[in-house]
C-alpha positions as CSV (number, residue, x, y, z in Angstrom):
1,X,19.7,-17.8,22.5
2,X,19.7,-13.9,22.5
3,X,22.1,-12.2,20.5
4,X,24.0,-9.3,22.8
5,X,25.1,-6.3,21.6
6,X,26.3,-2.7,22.9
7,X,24.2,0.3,22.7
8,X,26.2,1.7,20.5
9,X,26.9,-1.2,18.4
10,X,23.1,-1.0,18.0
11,X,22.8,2.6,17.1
12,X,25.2,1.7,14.5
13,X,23.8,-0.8,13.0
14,X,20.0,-0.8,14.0
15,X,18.2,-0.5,10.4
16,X,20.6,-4.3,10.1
17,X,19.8,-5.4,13.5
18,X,16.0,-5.0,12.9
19,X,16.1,-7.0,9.8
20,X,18.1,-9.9,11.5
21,X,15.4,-10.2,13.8
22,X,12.4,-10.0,11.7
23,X,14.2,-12.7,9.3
24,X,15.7,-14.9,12.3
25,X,13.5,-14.4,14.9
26,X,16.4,-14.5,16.9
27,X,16.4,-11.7,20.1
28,X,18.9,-9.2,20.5
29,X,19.6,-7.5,24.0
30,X,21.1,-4.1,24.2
31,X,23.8,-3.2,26.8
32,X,24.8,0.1,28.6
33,X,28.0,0.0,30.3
34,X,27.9,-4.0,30.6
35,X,24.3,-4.2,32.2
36,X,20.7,-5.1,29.6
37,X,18.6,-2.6,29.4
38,X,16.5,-3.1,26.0
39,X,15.2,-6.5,24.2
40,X,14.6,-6.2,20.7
41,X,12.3,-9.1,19.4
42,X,10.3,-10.3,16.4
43,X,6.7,-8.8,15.9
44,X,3.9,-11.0,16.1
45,X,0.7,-10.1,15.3
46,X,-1.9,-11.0,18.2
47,X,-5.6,-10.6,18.6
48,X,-5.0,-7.5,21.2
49,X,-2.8,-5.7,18.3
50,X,-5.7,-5.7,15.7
51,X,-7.9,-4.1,18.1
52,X,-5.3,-1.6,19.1
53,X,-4.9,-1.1,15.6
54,X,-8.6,-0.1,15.1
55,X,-8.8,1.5,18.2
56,X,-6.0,4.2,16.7
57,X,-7.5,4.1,13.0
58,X,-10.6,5.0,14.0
59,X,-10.0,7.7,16.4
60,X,-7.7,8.9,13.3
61,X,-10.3,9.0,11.2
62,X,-13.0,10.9,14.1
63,X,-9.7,13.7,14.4
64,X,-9.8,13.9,10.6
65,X,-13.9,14.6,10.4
66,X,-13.7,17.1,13.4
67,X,-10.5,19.3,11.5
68,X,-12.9,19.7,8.2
């Protein structure tokens, strides 16, 4: 079950929040004026977010060699 808090309770307390999450694995939804508008949920590592990963590294590293 997702854990509901206010967008300001979140501001407040986000640094907290995140932990929670990564250590629960429980969701939490973030409210505005009574109605969700953001899920935060636990990271999982997937095939697609490796290659993303490279993806960015190694265009890093191509910016890196063109700037020297």
């Amino acid at each position: 079950m997702s854990r509901i808090v206010t967008a300001s309770d979140f501001r407040a307390r986000c640094l907290k929040l995140m932990d929670k999450v990564s250590e629960s694995g429980q969701e939490i939804v973030m409210t505005k004026h009574g109605r969700p508008v953001a899920r935060l949920v636990p990271y999982q590592a997937t095939a697609a977010d490796e290659e993303t990963r490279d993806t960015v590294r190694d265009r890093e590293n191509g910016w890196r060699s063109k700037a020297r």
